[in-house]
C-alpha positions as CSV (number, residue, x, y, z in Angstrom):
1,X,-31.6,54.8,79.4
2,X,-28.6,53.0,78.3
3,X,-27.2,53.8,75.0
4,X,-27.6,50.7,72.6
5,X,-23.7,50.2,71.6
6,X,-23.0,50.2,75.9
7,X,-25.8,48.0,76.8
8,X,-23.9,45.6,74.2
9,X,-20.9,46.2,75.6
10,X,-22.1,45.5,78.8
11,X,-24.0,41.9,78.0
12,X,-20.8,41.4,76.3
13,X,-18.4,41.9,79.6
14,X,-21.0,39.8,81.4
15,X,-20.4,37.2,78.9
16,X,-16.6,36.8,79.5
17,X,-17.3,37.3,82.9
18,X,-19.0,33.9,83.0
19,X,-17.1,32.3,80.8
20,X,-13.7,33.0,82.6
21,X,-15.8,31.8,85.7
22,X,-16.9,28.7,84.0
23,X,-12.8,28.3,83.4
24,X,-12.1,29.2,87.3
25,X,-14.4,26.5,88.7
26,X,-12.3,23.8,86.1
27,X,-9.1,25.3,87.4
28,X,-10.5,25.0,90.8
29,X,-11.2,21.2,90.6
30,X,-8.6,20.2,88.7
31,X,-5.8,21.9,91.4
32,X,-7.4,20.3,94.1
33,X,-8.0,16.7,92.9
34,X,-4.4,16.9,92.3
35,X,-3.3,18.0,95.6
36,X,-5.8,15.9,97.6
37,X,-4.4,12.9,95.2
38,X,-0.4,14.1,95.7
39,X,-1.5,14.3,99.7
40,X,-3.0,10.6,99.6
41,X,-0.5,9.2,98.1
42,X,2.4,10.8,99.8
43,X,1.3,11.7,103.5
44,X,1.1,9.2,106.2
45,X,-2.3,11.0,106.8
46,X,-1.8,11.0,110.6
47,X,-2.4,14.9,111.2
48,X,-4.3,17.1,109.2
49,X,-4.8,16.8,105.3
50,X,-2.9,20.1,104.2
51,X,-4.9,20.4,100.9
52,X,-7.4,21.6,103.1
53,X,-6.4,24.7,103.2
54,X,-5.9,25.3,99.4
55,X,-9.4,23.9,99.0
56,X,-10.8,26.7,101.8
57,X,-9.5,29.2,101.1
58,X,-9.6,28.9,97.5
59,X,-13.1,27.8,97.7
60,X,-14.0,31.4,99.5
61,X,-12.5,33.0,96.7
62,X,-14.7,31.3,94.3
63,X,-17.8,32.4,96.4
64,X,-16.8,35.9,96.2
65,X,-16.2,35.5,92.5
66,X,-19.6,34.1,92.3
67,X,-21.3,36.7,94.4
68,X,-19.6,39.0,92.1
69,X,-21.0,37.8,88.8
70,X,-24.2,36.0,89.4
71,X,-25.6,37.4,93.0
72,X,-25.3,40.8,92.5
73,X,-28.1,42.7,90.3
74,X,-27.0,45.3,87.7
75,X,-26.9,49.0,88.8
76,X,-29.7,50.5,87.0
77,X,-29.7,54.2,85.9
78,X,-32.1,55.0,88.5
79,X,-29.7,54.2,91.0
80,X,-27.1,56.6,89.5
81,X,-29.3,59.6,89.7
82,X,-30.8,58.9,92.9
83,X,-26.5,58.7,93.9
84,X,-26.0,61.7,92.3
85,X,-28.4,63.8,93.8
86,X,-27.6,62.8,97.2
87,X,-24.2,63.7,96.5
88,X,-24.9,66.5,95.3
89,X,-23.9,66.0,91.9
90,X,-27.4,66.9,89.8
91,X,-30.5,67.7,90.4
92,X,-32.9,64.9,91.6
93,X,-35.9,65.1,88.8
94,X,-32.9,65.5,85.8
């Protein structure tokens, strides 16, 4: 079982987490209307829009950052010992 003060402190890392995610997607959209405005208004647009790549590759970060916060489940304490033991490390049943 976690301890009360590190549960909180965990719901509380969570919480920035988000919240600096929630900042990432506005940073996200922001840079990239800017560049795909900049690109139309500048570029002949005869070959291929180069803000593409910015939005690609930017865009898998955000998945992974995503993934990261909202698609993963917590590691419970089960898990730990069950780790443990098979390392090794303590006794299954403990």
């Amino acid at each position: 079982m976690t301890a009360p003060s590190s549960a909180r402190e965990a719901a509380i890392e969570r919480l920035h987490q988000k919240r600096g995610f929630t900042q990432t997607v506005a940073s996200y959209v922001i840079v990239n209307v800017f560049l795909w405005g900049l690109w139309f208004l500048t570029d002949d647009r005869s070959g291929f829009p180069w803000p593409a790549y910015v939005t690609i590759f930017s865009g898998l970060g955000l998945v992974f950052t995503w993934w990261r916060i909202y698609g993963q489940r917590p590691i419970t304490e089960d898990e730990i010992r069950q780790e443990m033991a098979r390392s090794g490390d303590v006794a299954p049943d403990a």
